[in-house]
N, C-alpha and C positions, 0 to 999 in steps of 0.2 A: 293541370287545370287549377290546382291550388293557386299558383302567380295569376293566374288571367285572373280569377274570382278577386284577389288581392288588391291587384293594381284597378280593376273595374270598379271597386269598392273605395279606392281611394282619389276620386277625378272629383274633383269640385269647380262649383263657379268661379269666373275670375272676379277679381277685385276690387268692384267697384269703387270703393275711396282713394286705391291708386291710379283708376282711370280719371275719375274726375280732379285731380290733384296734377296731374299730367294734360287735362284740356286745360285746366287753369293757367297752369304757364305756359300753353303755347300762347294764352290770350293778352299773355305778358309780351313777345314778342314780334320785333316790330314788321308785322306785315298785317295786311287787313287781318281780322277773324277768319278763321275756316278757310283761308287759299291755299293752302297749301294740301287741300282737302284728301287723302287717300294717304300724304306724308305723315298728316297729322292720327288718322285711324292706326297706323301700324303703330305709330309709336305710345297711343294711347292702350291700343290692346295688349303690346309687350309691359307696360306696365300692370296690366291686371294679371297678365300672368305672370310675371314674377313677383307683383305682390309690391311694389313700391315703383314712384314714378323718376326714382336715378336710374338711367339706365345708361351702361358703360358704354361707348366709341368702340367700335369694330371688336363685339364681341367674337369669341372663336366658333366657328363655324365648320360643320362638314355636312356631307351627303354622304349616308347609307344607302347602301346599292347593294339589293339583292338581284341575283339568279337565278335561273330555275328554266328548265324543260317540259314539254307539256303533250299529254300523254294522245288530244285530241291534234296532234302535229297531222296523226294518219290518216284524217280525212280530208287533206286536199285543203286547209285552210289561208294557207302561207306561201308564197313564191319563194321564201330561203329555206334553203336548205337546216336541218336543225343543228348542225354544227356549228355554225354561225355564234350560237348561242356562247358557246365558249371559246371558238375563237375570238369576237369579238370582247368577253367582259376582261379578255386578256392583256386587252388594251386598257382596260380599267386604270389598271395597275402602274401600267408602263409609259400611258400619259398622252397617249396615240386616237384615242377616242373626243368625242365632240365636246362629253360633261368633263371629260379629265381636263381637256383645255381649257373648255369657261371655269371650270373650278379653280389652276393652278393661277390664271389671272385674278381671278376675285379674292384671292387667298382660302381654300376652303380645301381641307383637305376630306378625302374620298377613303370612305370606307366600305371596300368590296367585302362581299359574302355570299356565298354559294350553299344557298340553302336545298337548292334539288335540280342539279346540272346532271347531264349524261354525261358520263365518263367517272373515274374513277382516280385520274392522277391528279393532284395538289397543284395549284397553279401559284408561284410562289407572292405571295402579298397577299392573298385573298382569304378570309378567314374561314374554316369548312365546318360548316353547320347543316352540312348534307344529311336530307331526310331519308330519302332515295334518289334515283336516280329518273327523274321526270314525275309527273302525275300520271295518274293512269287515264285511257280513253273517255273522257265523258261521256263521249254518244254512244259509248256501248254501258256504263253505268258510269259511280261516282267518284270523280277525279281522285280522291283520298279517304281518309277512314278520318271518323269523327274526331279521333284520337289524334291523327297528324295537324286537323284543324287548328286543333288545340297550340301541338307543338310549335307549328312554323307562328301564329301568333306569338307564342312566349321568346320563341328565338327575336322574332322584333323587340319584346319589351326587354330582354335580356340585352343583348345588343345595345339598344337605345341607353340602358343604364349603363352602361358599360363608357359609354361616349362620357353621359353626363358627369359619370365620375371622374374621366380622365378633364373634364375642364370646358366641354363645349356647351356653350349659352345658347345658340340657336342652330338646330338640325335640322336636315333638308332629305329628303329621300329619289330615291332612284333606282331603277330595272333595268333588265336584261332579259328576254326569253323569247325565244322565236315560236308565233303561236301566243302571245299572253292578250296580243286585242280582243281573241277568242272567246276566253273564258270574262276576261275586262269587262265583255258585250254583254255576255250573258249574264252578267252580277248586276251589270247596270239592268240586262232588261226585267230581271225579277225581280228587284228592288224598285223597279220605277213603273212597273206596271205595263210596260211598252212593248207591243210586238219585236222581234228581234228584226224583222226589216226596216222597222224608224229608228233604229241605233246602231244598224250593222255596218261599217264603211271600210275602205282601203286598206286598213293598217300600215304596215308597211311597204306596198304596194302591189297589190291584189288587184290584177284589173278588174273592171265593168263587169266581165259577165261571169264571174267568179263570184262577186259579192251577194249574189243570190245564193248561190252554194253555202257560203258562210253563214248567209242569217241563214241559209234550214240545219246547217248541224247543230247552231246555237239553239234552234228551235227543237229538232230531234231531242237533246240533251236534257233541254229542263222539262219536254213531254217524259222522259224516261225517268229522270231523276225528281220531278215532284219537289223543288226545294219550297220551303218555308218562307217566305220573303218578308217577314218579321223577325225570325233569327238566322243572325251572322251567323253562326257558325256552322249551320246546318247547309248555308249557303254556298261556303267558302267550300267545304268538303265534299258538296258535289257537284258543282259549277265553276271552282275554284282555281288558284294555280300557289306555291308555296310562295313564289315572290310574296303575291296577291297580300297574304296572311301574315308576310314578313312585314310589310310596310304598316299593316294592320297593327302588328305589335307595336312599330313605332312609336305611331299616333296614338295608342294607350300608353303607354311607355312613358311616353315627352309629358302627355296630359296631367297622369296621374303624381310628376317628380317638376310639376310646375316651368314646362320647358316649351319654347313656341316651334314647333314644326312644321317646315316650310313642302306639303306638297309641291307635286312636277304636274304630270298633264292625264293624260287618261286610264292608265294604269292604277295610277295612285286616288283616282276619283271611287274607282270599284271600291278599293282597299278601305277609304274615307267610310265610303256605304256603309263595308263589314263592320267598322266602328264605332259608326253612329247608331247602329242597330244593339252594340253591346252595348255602347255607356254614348248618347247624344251628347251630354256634356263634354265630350273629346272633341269636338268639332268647335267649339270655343280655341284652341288652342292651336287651329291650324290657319295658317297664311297661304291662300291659295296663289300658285305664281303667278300661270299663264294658260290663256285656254285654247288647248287644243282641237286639231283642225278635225278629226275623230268627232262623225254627225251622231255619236249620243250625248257629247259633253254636254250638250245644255239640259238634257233631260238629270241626268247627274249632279250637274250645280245646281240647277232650282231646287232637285229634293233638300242639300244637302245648304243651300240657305247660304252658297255661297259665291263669290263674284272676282274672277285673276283682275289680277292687274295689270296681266299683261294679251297684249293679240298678235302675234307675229306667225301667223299661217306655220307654227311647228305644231309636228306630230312624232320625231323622232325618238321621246320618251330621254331615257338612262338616267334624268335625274338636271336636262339642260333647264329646261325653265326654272327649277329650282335652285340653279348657282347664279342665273342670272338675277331672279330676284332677290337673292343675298345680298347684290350691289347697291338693291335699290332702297334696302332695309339698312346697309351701314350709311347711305347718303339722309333718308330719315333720321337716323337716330342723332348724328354728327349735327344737322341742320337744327333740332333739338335741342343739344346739347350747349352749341356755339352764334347760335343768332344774339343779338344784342339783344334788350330790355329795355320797351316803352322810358322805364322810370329813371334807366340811365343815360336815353341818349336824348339829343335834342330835339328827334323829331316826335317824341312823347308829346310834347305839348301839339302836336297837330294832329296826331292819330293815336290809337289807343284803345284802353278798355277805358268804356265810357263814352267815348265821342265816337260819333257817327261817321265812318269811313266808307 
């Protein structure tokens, strides 16, 4: 608890004189003002979070990608089987999966973690910050103990520090867990207010007449469990999943050591929640990627005051939206960096700051 209280205690506003010193010069380069409109916000934000408006070409990048097993698998909420869980993050590592591919092309390298997978053998790359082994039942009481809340957060913030030290400038998160839309559902529905049948959808493909099923275990769960939907933490530990709390550290993590963190899609939205509920000021620091097909996303982004950038009907989660918008933040920053200058080219004298374009 000590780290969480620490890093919560250390998230500050971003930097305003570096944001506005960064729209200054985009208003130097030569394209009308504001067209480049969404290009120009990333590269204005990355500058208040690091605190100055140079910001390097193709900084080093990855995705943390937590694991984790889920204890409400036993009520019927999921069409996969929950081995899946680890077969699949197996591919993590070995480069066979969908985020390993978008990441190896974008250059971003992927860092696995198994913070509460079933089984018990090391899967070699992945680093093992195993709590236990799954969450326990929601719908029969609370996924974890206040104390685990705590941990699988710091394992984010610890993790996240761990990257920033080894050299990476901008961090992207990502999952794995068969069952996490479950608990995702229920973070969102008790932090948003919303029945669990106006958030409850498909996941990973849960037919039609299933999804009633899901929103009532989601609904049994926070009837039995009583969470607080003011405090994260209280929310995470009994509605929660260790991923869920893993990405949650991230996002404090990145926030509080001045780092922009690029969420993925619905997964990482819950997570976002448990955040904004410890320190709001952490949600300053996050670059939402892309908005998933998952029908509580929008109840999630509106609390959370936030808007992707991207819409490509995915819901597959590990962490793909967020390697993809890596591409779209080194194409920013470079555009940035290497456009010409009103004052140096000849078409200055016909467009510009100052004259009406």
């Amino acid at each position: 608890m000590n780290l969480l209280v620490s890093i919560s205690r250390n998230i500050y506003s971003l930097d305003k004189k570096s944001i506005d010193k960064c729209r200054k010069r985009w208003d130097n380069l030569i394209h009308p003002k504001g067209t480049l409109g969404k290009l120009e916000d990333i590269t204005a934000m990355l500058s208040g979070v690091y605190g100055s408006h140079k910001i390097d070409d193709r900084p080093k990048k990855c995705i943390i990608a937590f694991a984790a097993d889920h204890g409400v698998y036993e009520e019927g909420v999921s069409p996969q089987t929950q081995d899946i869980t680890r077969m699949q993050f197996e591919n993590f590592t070995n480069g066979k999966c969908a985020v390993a591919t978008l990441a190896a092309f974008n250059n971003i390298n992927i860092i696995p973690v198994d913070i509460g997978m079933m089984g018990t053998e090391a899967i070699y790359g992945v680093l093992d910050y195993k709590i236990r082994q799954g969450t326990s039942n929601m719908a029969i009481g609370p996924a974890m103990t206040a104390n685990e809340a705590v941990k699988a957060i710091e394992i984010g913030i610890e993790v996240a520090e761990r990257c920033i030290v080894d050299g990476y400038k901008i961090i992207g998160v990502g999952e794995m867990g068969i069952s996490n839309t479950t608990p995702a559902t229920a973070i969102i529905s008790v932090m948003t207010g919303k029945d669990p049948k106006e958030v409850t959808d498909m996941g990973a493909g849960l037919k039609d007449e299933l999804i009633k099923h899901k929103a009532d275990i989601i609904r049994k769960s926070i009837e039995i469990n009583n969470p607080n939907p003011t405090d994260g933490i209280e929310v995470l530990s009994k509605v929660g999943g260790f991923e869920i709390g893993g990405i949650t550290g991230v996002i404090l993590g990145c926030a509080a050591n001045r780092t922009p963190v690029v969420i993925d899609g619905y997964i990482s939205y819950a997570a976002a929640l448990i955040a904004y509920r410890i320190n709001p000021k952490s949600i300053d620091y996050v670059i939402p990627s892309h908005f998933s097909k998952e029908k509580g996303s929008q109840a999630a982004l509106d609390m959370l005051k936030l808007e992707p950038m991207l819409n490509l009907d995915m819901r597959l989660g590990e962490g793909t939206g967020a390697a993809l918008m890596m591409n779209i933040i080194d194409s920013a920053i470079y555009a940035y960096n290497n456009m010409g200058k009103f004052e140096e080219e000849e078409i200055g004298k016909f467009m510009g700051p100052g004259i009406d374009s």
